[in-house]
C-alpha positions as a printed NumPy array, in Angstrom:
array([[ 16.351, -14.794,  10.122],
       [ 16.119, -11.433,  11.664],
       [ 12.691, -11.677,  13.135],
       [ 10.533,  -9.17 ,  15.24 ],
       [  7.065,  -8.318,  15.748],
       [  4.745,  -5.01 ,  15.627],
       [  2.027,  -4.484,  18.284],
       [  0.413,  -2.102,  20.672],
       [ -3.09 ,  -0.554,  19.877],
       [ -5.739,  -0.626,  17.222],
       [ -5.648,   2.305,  15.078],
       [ -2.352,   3.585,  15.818],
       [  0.207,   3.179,  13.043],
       [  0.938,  -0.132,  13.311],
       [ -0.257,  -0.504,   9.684],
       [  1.504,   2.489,   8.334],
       [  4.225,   0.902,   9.794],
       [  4.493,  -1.924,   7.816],
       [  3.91 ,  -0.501,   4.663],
       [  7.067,   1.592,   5.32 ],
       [  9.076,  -1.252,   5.853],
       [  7.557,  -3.152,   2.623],
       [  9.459,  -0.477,   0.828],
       [ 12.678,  -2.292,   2.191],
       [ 13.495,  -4.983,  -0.304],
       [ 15.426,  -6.954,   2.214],
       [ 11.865,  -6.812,   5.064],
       [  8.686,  -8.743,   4.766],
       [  6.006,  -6.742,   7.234],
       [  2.659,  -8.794,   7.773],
       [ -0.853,  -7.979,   7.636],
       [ -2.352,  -8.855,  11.152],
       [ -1.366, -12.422,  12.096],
       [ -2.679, -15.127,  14.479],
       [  0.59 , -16.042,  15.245],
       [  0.935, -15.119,  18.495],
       [ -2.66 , -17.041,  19.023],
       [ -1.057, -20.079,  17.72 ],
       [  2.348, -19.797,  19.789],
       [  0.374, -19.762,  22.953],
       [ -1.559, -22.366,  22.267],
       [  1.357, -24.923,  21.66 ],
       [  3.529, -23.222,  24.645],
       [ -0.106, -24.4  ,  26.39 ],
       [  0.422, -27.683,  25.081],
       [  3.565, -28.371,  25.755],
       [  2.769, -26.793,  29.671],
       [ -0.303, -29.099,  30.575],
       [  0.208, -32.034,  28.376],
       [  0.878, -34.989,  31.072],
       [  3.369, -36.474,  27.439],
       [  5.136, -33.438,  27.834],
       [  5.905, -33.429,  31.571],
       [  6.848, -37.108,  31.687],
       [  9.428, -36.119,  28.764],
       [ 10.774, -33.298,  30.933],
       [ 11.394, -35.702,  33.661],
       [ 12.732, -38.64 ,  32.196],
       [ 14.517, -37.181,  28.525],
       [ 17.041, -34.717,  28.969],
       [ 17.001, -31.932,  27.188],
       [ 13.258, -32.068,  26.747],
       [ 13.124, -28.009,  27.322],
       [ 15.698, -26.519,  25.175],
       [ 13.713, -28.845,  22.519],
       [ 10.016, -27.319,  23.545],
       [ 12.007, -23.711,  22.609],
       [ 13.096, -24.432,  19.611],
       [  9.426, -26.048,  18.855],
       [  8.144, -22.804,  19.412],
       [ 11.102, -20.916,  17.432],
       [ 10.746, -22.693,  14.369],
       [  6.825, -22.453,  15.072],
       [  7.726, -18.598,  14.554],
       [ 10.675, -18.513,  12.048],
       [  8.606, -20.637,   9.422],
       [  5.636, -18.855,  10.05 ],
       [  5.411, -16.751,   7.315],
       [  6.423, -18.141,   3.605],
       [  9.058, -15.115,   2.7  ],
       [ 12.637, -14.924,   1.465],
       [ 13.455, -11.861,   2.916],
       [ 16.024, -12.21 ,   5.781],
       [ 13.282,  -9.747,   7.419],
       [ 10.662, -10.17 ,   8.974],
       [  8.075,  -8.134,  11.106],
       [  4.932,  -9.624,  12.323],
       [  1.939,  -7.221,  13.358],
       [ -0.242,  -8.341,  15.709],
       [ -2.002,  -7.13 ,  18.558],
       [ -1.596, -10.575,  20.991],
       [  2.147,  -9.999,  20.629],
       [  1.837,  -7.449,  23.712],
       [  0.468, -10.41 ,  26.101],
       [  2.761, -12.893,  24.568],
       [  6.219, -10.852,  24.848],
       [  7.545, -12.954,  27.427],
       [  7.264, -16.126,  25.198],
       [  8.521, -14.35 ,  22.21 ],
       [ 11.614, -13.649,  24.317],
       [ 12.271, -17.184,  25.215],
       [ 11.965, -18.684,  22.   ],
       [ 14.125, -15.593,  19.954],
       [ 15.573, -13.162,  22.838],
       [ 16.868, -10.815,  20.108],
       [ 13.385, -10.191,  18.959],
       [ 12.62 ,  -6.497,  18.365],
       [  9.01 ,  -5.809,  19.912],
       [  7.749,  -2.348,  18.325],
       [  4.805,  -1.269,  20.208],
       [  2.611,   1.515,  18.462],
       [  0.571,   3.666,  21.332],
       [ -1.179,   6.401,  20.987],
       [ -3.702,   8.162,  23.165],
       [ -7.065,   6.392,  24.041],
       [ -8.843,   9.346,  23.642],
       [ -8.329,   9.747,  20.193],
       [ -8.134,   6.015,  19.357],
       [-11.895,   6.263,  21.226],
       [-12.777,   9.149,  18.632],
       [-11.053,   7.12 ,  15.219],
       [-13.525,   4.208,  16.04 ],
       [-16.521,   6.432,  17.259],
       [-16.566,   8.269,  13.539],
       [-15.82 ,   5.011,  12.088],
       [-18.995,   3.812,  13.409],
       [-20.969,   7.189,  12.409],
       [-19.82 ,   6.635,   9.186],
       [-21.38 ,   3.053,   8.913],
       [-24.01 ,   2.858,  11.112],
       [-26.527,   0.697,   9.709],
       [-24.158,  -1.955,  11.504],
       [-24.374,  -2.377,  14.679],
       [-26.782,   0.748,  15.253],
       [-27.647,   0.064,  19.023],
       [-26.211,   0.59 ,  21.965],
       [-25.519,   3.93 ,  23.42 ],
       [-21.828,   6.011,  23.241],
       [-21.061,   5.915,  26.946],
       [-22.057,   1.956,  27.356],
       [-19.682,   1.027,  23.432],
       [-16.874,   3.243,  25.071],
       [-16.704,   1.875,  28.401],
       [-17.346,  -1.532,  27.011],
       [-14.304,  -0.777,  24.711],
       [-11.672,   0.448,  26.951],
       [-12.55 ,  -2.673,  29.474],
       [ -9.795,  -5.105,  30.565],
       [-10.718,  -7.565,  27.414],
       [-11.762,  -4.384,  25.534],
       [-10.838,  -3.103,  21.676],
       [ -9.206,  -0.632,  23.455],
       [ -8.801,  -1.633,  26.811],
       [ -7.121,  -4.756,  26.133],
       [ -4.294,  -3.75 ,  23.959],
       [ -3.934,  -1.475,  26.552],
       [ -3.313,  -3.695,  28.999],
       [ -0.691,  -5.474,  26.811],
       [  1.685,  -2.381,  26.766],
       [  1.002,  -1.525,  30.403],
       [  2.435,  -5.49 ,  30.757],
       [  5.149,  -4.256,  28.413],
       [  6.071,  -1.341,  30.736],
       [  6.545,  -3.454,  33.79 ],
       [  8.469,  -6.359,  32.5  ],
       [ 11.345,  -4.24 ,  30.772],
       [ 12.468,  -6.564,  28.413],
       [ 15.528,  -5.59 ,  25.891],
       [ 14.608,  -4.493,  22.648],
       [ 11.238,  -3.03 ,  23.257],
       [ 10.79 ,   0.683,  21.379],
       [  7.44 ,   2.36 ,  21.802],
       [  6.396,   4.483,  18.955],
       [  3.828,   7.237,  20.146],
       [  1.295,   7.877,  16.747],
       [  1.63 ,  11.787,  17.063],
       [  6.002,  11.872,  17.033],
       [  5.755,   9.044,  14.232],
       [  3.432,  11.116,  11.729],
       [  5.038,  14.158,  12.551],
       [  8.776,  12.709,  12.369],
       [  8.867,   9.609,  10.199],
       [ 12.178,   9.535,   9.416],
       [ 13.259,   9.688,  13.228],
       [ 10.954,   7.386,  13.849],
       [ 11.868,   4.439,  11.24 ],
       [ 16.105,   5.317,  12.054],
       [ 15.364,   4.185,  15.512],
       [ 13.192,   1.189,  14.697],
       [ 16.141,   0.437,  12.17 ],
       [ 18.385,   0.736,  15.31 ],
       [ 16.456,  -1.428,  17.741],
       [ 15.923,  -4.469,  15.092],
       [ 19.418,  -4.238,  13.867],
       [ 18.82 ,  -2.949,   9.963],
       [ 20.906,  -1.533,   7.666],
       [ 19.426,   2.521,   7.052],
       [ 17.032,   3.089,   4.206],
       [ 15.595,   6.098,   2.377],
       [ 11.917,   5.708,   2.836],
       [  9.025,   7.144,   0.755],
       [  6.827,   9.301,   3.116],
       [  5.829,  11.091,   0.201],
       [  4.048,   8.315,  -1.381],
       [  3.124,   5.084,   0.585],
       [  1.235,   2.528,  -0.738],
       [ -1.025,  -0.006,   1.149],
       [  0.355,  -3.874,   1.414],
       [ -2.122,  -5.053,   3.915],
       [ -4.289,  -7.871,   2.741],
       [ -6.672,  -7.845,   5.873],
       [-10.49 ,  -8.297,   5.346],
       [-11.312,  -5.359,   6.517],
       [-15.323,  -6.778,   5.266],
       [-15.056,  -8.735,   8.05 ],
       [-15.842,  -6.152,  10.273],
       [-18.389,  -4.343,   7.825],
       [-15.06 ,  -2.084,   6.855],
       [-15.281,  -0.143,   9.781],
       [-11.955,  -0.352,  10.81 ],
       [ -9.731,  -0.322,   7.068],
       [ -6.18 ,  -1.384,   6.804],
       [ -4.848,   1.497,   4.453],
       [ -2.055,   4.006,   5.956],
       [ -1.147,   4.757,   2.478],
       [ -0.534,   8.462,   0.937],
       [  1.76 ,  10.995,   2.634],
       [  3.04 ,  10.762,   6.355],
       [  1.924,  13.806,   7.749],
       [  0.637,  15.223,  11.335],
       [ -3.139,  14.469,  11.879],
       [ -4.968,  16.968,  13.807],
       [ -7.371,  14.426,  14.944],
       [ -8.696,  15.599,  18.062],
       [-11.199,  13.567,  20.108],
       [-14.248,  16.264,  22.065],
       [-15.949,  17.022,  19.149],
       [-17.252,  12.913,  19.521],
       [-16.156,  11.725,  22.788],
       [-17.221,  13.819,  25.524],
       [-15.305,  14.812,  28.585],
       [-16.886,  12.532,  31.407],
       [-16.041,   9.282,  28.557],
       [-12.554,  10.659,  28.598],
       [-11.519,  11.139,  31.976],
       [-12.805,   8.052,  33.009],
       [-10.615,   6.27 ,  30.226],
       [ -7.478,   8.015,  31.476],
       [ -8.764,   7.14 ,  35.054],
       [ -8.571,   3.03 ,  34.447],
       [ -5.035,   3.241,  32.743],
       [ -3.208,   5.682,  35.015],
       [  0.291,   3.698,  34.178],
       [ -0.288,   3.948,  30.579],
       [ -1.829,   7.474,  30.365],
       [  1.532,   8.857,  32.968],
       [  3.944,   6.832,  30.96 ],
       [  3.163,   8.665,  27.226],
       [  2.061,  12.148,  28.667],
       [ -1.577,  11.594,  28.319],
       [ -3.56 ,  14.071,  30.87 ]])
């Protein structure tokens, strides 16, 4: 199986992504996954379980048999034929380094895009649906978002992680170039995860994701169907100028690595 994984920030791409590579007939691209939850909590396991460490000192071989635990955790993950596979998920960012043990050929896409806007996309999100969660005031949800263990601030964190380990096989895939050049965008993800080219669609993508978006009172829907095109987004008109320079203030790495100033 050719397996790799899609992650990097909430409402960048990532599920425009997949439905791009749905239109492969040889790729299976997930909805969002717990996968990466899952992974980590055996690799926990088999870390702190006193079983486990006796095995490791008394069976040989006891390691290379705890990797391929957690590589056939991952290849039979996800009940597909395709030779494929892409899994999207956000925890993939803080779980790289395990990914890379169990399947070092892995490709790790990670979709970025800048904070500021990704702080506007969920700000008019919640205008549009505010009689859920009504309180709380802008400043207080924004900071609270691009925290540490934030929406925003967390995935964040994961590609900042990302940057400093330099593993092989990790593309980034800014939201701006991959609207505005799809085609460039997919040939070098085709590159990086070893695929065969394909004439995509961008004329006419249709949604595959089967997350429930109710869950979260549909504020934040899985579509990224209809043309690829540039979106001129923007971010003042909803998230003033003292929000934004302190979010490019607590990610300077991230913000100097992609350009955002």
């Amino acid at each position: 199986m050719n397996f790799n994984v899609i992650t990097g920030l909430p409402r960048s791409g990532s599920t425009l992504l997949c439905n791009l590579l749905n239109q492969r007939p040889d790729t299976y691209a997930s909805s969002t996954s717990a996968l990466p939850q899952v992974a980590n909590g055996i690799a926990t396991v088999l870390t702190n379980s006193p079983e486990e460490t006796s095995r490791l000192a008394n069976i040989p071989g006891t390691d290379e048999h705890h990797v391929r635990i957690v590589r056939n955790l991952i290849e039979g993950w996800h009940d597909t034929d395709k030779p494929v596979v892409f899994d999207k998920s956000r925890g993939w960012a803080r779980n790289a380094l395990l990914l890379h043990s169990a399947i070092p050929d892995a490709g790790i896409i990670v979709t970025v895009r800048d904070p500021r806007e990704v702080l506007a996309s969920i700000e008019r999100r919640n205008r549009e649906t505010g009689v859920y969660e009504p309180g709380g005031d802008l400043f207080a949800r924004c900071n609270t978002q691009v925290a540490e263990n934030g929406l925003v601030g967390g995935p964040i964190g994961g590609v900042e992680d990302l940057i400093r380990r330099k593993l092989p096989n990790v593309e980034f895939v800014t939201y701006d170039q991959f609207v505005a050049a799809p085609a460039r965008t997919m040939a070098t993800i085709e590159k990086v995860c070893g695929l065969e080219p394909h004439e995509y669609d961008f004329d006419n993508v249709e949604s595959t994701a089967t997350d429930a978006d109710v869950v979260y009172r549909n504020k934040f829907p899985h579509k990224g169907s209809g043309p690829v095109k540039p979106v001129d987004s923007g971010w003042s008109d909803v998230i003033p100028d003292d929000i934004a320079q302190g979010t490019l203030a607590r990610w300077p790495l991230f913000c100097s690595t992609f350009g955002y100033r």
